[in-house]
VEXVEXTI-81879 format. One record per residue (C-alpha): residue number from 1; residue in one letter; x, y, z. Coordinates in Angstrom, 3 decimals, always signed. Example, Ala and Ser with C-alpha at 12.3 -4.5 7.8 and 13.67 -1.06 7.14 Angstrom:
REM residues 2
R / resi / resn / c1 / c2 / c3
R / 1 / A / +12.300 / -4.500 / +7.800 $
R / 2 / S / +13.670 / -1.060 / +7.140 $
REM end
This chain:
REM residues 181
R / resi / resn / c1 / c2 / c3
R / 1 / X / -3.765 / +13.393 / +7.238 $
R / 2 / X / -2.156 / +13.577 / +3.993 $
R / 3 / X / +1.062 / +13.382 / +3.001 $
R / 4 / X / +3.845 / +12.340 / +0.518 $
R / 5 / X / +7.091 / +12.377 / -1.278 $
R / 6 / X / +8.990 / +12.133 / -4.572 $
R / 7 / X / +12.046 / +11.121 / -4.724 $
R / 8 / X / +14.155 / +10.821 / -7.872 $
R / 9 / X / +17.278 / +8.498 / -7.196 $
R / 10 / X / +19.750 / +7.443 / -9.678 $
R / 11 / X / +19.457 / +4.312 / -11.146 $
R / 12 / X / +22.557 / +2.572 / -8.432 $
R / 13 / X / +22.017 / -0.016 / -6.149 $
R / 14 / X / +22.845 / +2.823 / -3.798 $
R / 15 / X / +19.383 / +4.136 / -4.129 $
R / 16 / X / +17.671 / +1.266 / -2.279 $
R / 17 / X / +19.298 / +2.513 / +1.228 $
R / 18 / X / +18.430 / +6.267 / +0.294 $
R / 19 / X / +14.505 / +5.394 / -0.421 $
R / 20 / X / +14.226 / +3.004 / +2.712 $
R / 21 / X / +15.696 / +5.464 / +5.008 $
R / 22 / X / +13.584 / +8.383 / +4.049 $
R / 23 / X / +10.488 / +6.493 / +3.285 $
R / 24 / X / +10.572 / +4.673 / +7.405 $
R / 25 / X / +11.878 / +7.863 / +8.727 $
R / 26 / X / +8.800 / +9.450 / +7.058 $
R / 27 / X / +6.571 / +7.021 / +8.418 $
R / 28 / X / +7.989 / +7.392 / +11.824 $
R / 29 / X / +7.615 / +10.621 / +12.054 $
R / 30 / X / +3.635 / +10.902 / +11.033 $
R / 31 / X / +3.270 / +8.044 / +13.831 $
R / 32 / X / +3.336 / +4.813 / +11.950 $
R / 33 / X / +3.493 / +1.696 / +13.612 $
R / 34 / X / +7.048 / +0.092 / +13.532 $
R / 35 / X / +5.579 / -3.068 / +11.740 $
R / 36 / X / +4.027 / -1.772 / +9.017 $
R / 37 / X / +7.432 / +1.303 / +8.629 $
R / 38 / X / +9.065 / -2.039 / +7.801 $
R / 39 / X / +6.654 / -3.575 / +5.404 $
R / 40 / X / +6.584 / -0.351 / +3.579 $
R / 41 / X / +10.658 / -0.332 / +3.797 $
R / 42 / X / +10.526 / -4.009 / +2.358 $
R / 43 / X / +8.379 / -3.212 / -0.057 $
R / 44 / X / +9.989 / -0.210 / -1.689 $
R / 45 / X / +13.320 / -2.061 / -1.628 $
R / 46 / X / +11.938 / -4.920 / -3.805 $
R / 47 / X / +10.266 / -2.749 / -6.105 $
R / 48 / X / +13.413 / -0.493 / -6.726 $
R / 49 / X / +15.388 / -3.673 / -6.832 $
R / 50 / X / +13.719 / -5.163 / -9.701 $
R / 51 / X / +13.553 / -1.840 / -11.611 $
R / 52 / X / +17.397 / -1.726 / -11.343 $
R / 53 / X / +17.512 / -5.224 / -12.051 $
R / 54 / X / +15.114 / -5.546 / -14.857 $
R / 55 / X / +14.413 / -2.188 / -16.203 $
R / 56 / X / +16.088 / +1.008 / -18.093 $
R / 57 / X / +16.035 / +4.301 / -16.162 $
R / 58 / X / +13.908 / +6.924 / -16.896 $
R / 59 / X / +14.960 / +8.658 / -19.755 $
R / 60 / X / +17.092 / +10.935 / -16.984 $
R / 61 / X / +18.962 / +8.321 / -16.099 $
R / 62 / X / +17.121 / +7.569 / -12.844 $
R / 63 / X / +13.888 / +5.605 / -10.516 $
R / 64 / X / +11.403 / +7.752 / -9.683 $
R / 65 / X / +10.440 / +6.744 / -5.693 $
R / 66 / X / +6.178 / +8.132 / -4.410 $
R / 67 / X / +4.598 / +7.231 / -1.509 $
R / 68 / X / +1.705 / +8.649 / -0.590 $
R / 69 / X / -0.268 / +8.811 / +3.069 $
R / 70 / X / -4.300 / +9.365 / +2.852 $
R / 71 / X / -5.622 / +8.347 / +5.770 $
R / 72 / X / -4.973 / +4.881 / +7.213 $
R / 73 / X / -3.958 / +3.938 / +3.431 $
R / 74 / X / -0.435 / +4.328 / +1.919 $
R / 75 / X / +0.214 / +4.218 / -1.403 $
R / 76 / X / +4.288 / +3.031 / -2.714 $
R / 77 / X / +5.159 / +3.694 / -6.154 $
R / 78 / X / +8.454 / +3.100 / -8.097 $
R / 79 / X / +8.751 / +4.307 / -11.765 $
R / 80 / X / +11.448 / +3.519 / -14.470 $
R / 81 / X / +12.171 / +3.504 / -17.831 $
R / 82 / X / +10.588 / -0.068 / -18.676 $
R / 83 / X / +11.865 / -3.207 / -19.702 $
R / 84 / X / +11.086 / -5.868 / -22.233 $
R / 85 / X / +8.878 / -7.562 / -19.939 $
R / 86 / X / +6.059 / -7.083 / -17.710 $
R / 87 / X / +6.693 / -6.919 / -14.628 $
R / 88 / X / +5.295 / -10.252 / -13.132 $
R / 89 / X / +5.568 / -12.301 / -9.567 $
R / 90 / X / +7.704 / -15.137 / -10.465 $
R / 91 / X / +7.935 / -18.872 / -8.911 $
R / 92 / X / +10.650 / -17.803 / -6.490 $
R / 93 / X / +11.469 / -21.805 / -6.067 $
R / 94 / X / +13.464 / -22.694 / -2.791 $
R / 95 / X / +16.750 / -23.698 / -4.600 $
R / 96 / X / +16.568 / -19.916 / -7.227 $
R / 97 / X / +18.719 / -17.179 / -6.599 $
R / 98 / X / +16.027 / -14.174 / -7.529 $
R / 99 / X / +12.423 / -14.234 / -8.670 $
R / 100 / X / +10.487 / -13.691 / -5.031 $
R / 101 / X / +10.993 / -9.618 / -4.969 $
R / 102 / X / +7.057 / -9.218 / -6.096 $
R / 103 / X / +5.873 / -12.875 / -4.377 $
R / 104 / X / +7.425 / -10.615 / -1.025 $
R / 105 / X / +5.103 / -7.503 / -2.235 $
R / 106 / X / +2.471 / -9.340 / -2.350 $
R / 107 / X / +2.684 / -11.247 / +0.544 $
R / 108 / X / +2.922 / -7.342 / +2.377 $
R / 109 / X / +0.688 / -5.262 / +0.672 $
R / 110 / X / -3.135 / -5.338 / +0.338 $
R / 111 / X / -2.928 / -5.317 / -3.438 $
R / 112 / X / -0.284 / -3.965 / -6.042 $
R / 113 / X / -0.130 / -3.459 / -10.116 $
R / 114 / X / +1.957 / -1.733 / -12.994 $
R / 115 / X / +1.192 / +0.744 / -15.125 $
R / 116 / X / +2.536 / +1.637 / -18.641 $
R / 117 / X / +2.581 / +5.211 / -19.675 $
R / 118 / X / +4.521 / +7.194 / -21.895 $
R / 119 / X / +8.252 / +6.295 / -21.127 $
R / 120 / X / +7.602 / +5.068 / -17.798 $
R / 121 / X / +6.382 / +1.581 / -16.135 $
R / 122 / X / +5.287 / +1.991 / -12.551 $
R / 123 / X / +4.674 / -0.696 / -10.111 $
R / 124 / X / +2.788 / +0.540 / -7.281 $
R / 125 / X / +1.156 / -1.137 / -3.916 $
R / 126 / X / -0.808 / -0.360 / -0.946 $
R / 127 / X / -1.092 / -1.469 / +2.248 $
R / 128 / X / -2.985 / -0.050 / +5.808 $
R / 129 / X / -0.693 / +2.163 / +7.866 $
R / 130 / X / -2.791 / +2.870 / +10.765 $
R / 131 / X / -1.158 / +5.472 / +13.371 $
R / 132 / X / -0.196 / +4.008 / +16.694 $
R / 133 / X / -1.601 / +5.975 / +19.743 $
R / 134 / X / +2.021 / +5.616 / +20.871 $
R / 135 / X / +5.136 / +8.291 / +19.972 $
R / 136 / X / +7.251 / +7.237 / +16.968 $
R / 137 / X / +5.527 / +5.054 / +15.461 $
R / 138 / X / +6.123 / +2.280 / +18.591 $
R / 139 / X / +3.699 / -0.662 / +18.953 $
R / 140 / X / +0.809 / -0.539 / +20.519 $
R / 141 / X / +0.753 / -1.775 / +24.527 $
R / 142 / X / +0.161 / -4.636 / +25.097 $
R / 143 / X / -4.148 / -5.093 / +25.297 $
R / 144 / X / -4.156 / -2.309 / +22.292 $
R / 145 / X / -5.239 / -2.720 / +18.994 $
R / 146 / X / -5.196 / -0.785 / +15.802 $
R / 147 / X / -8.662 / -0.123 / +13.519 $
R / 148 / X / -7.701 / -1.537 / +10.709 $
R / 149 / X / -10.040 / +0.017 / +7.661 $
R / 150 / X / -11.480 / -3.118 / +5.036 $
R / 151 / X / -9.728 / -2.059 / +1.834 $
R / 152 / X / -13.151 / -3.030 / +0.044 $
R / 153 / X / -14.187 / +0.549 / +1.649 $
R / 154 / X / -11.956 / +2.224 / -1.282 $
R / 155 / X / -13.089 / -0.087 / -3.997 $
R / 156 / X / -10.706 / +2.306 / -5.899 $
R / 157 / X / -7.702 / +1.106 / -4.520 $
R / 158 / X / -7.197 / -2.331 / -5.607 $
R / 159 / X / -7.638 / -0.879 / -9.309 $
R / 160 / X / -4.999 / +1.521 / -8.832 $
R / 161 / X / -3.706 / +4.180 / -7.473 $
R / 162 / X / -6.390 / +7.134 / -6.759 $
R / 163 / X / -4.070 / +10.051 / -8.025 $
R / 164 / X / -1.067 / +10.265 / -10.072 $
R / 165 / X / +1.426 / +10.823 / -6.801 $
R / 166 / X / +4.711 / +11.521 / -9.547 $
R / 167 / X / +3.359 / +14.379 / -10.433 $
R / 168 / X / +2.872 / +13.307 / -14.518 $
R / 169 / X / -0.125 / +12.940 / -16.351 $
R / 170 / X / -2.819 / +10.266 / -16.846 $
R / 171 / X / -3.930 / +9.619 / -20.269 $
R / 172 / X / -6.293 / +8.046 / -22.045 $
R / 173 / X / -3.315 / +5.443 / -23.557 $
R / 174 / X / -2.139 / +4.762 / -19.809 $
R / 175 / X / -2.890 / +0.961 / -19.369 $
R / 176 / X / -2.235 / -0.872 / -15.683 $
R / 177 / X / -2.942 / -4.199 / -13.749 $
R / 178 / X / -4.024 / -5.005 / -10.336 $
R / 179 / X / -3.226 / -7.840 / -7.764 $
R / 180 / X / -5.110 / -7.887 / -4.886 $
R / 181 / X / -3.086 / -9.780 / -2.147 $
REM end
C-alpha cells in the first residue's frame, strides 16, 4: 500500500493540532498500530514545533506537512522557510526549558535529516509502521507480534527520503543530512 498527504498549514501554533489529528487519523484508518499512530503524532509535532519556533515560513506564509506510507515504512516531512541555523539535536539538559524536540525524533524514528533546497529547509524522518491484523489500528492480542522489516533492507532510507513527497523538485544544488537513530 501506498499512500500520503500534503498539508500546507499556516505558520500558528494552531497548526500542530491540525497536522497531528489528520496525520493519526490517517494512520488509523490504513490500520496502523496505535503505538506507532502516536510516535508518528509526536514526531510531526516536534518537527512543526521547531519550524515555528526556529524558522521563517515558506515564502507563503506557511509549513508545508508530507507523510508518506510505502509499505511497512513511513516517511514524515515538515518544510519551512529556513532559519539561520541548521537544524540540529540539542543537549536538552534536565534543568532547560526547550532543546529536546529532535533528541525526542530521534529517540522515535529509525533515522531522520534536513534538507536545503531552494527557499525551503525540510526535516524529514522515518520510522516502521507495520499494519496490525486488528481493526483501527488496535494492538495486537496478546501472543501477536508484528514483522518488523530491518531498515538496512532500504539502504536508501537512512540517506533520505526516496521521493520528493511535497511535490517540488530535486536538484542538483539540493544538499541534506542523515541521522540514523
Amino acid at each position: 500500500m501506498r499512500a500520503s498527504s500534503v498539508v500546507l498549514l499556516p505558520h500558528a501554533p494552531s497548526s500542530v493540532a491540525v497536522a497531528r489529528r489528520r496525520l493519526s487519523s490517517e494512520l488509523v484508518d490504513s490500520g496502523v498500530y496505535e503505538s506507532v499512530v502516536d510516535d508518528a503524532s509526536v514526531i510531526v509535532s516536534e518537527l512543526i514545533s521547531n519550524a515555528l519556533r526556529h524558522a521563517r515560513p515558506l515564502p507563503s506564509g506557511q509549513v508545508r506537512v508530507c507523510w508518506l506510507r510505502s509499505g511497512d515504512i513511513l516517511e514524515l516531512e515538515v518544510s519551512d522557510g529556513g532559519a539561520m541555523t541548521e537544524p540540529r539535536r540539542g543537549p536538552g539538559t534536565l534543568s532547560s526549558l526547550g532543546g529536546r524536540g529532535l533528541g525526542i525524533v530521534e529517540a522515535l524514528a529509525d533515522g531522520w535529516g534536513v534538507r536545503h533546497e531552494e527557499g525551503a529547509t525540510t526535516v524529514w524522518a522515518v520510522l516502521r509502521a507495520p499494519r496490525s491484523s486488528g481493526a483501527n489500528g488496535r494492538s495486537a492480542p496478546v501472543g501477536m507480534h508484528a514483522v518488523i522489516p530491518d531498515l538496512a533492507d532500504f539502504p536508501d532510507l537512512l540517506d533520505e527520503p526516496g521521493e520528493d513527497l511535497c511535490g517540488g523538485s530535486r536538484n542538483e544544488t539540493a544538499t541534506s543530512r542523515a541521522y540514523p537513530a
